[in-house]
Phi, psi and omega in degrees: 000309183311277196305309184324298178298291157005301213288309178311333185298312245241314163301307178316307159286354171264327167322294187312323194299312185278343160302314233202045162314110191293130145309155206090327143176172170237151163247148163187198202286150118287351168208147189279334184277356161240109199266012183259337181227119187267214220163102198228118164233133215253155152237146188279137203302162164269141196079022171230202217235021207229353190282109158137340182283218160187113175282092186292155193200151139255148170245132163254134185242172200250166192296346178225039179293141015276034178271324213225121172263193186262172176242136176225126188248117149312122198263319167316137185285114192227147204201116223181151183287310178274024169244137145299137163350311160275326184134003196252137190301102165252098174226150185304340194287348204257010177261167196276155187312115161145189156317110160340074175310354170243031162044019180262344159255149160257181210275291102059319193255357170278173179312145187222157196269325181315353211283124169266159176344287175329288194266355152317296177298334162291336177285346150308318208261345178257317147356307191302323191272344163234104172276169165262131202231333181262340161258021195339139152252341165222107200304320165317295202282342193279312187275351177281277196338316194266319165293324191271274190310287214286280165313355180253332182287321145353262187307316168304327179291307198276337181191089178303297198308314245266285198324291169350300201261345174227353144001075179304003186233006185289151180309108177105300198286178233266338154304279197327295201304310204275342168285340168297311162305335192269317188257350187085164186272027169280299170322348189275177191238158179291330151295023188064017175253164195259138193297099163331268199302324143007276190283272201311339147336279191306330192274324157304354208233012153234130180289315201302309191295335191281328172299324185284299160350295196285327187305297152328280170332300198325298176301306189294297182314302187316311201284333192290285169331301202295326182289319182266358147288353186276314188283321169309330199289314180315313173317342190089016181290139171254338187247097192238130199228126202254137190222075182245077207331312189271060195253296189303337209279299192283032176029075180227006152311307177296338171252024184239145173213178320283153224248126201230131180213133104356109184212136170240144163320149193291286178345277170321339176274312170297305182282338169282358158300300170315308236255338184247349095002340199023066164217157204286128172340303190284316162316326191265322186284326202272346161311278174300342191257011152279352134275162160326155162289115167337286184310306169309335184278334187284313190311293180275045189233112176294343168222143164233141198233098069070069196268046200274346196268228203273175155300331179268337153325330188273314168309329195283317169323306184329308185293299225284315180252046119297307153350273189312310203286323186236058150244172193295146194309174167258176179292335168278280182331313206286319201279335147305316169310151179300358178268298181335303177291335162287325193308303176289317177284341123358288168314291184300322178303315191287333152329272185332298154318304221262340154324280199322314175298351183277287213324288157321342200258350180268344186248000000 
């Protein structure tokens, strides 16, 4: 009875979909004799490193949906923070309905029976365009995303003409040549600029190439940061905060102080991971040793925040290098600070007048 409704359900949304096509992608049956498994192609939004491309999926849905939500895999090779590796989608609407047992969701961001075809793929599709960075299913696509992606997409989003113009990838500049040199003029668009989803395609589907990627890039992007910590600096921010997982990789260590890190037990670390992942011991280790090391970050890190105990132990750290980071300067910090240094160029102009008026006044 359960699959009878379903099947009617599920017909009814394939209809509507060809009365009525969403911009963004299309559906339809993979086989017309199974209304349960769909065949889904996605395009890739516009203003991300996804644009221009077009992305294939299955959706399978269970006998007894909507009660129950579908699992959707990407067949197309896609290398995204909230995809897994095989290709299956991790978004809260696709988890099962009710209260988080690890309380890391709320019940309101699960699965819900209202949810349709439709809009499970726009929540896909806006995934593409905001990844989750903090629940990574795959960490390797979190840290490229969050140095690389997330920073051009930024900028591109707040001031395209801006953008434009300082573009590590523009046409002609000393970024565009060496990725070009590296990857080929295949990556080019026919007017010679470089094909985004292209190129990000190509940097996803080799760790090697992802490496050469970040490597290139890497030196443009630091001086791009450096220019806008420089302009915080004119403004009078006395408190400037860089939140750059790939801080040791890119040696973007030597100018930032004081250097702040989050350390958890190897253990401690492994069940929550395990306990919020719902995944197997060995998936969550193969996880952590794909990153840096906890210890090593700790080791060269001026605060460390102890993340082993409660939420509320964290808050309390929390407060505590809220502190440290906003207490009063030392006489070296302040004369690095904008005051400081007008404060010293002050001095001197005024040195200086009043040399000269001595000066004048002996002659």
């Amino acid at each position: 009875m359960a699959a009878t409704q379903a099947s009617l359900l599920l017909q009814k949304q394939l209809r509507d979909l060809c009365k009525k096509p969403v911009d963004g992608f299309s559906a339809g049956l993979v086989d017309e004799s199974d209304v349960f498994e769909w065949s889904v192609s996605i395009m890739g939004p516009p203003d991300t490193l996804y644009e221009g491309g077009f992305f294939n999926a299955i959706m399978s849905f269970p006998k007894n949906y909507p009660n129950s939500p579908p699992t959707v895999r990407f067949t197309s090779e896609m290398w995204h923070p909230n995809v897994y590796p095989d290709g299956k989608v991790c978004i809260s609407i696709l988890h099962p309905p009710g209260d988080d047992p690890n309380g890391y969701e709320l019940a309101t961001e699960r699965w819900s029976p209202v949810h349709t075809v439709e809009s499970i793929v726009l929540s896909i599709i806006s995934m593409l365009s905001s990844p989750n960075d903090e629940s990574p299913a795959n960490v390797d696509a979190a840290h490229f995303n969050i140095f690389l992606i997330e920073h051009l997409q930024k900028q591109w989003r707040e001031n395209r003409d801006e953008f434009k113009k300082k573009d590590v990838l523009r046409k002609g500049t000393s970024g565009y040549k060496g990725v070009v040199a590296a990857f080929g003029e295949d990556i080019l668009q026919a007017n010679g600029e470089v094909d985004r989803p292209k190129l990000g395609q190509v940097g996803f589907s080799d760790p090697g190439k992802r490496q050469l990627l970040n490597r290139l890039l890497a030196p443009y992007i630091s001086s791009d940061i450096f220019w806008e910590i420089l302009s915080l600096w004119l403004k009078g921010y006395k408190v400037i905060v860089l939140d750059i997982p790939l801080l040791f990789e890119a040696r973007m260590d030597k100018w930032t102080k004081p250097i702040t890190a989050v350390w958890v037990d190897t253990e401690t670390r492994l069940q929550r991971l395990m306990a919020r992942d719902r995944i197997n011991e060995e998936d969550a280790r193969n996880r952590i040793n794909a990153q840096v090391s906890l210890d090593l970050k700790r080791s060269q890190a001026n605060i460390v925040t102890d993340n082993s105990g409660s939420l509320e132990d964290l808050e309390e750290q929390f407060q505590k290098v809220l502190v440290q980071v906003t207490r009063l300067l030392t006489w070296t910090e302040f004369w690095l600070s904008r005051q400081g240094a007008f404060s010293a160029l002050v001095s001197t102009v005024i040195g200086v007048v009043a040399g000269k008026k001595n000066v004048l006044s002996k002659l």
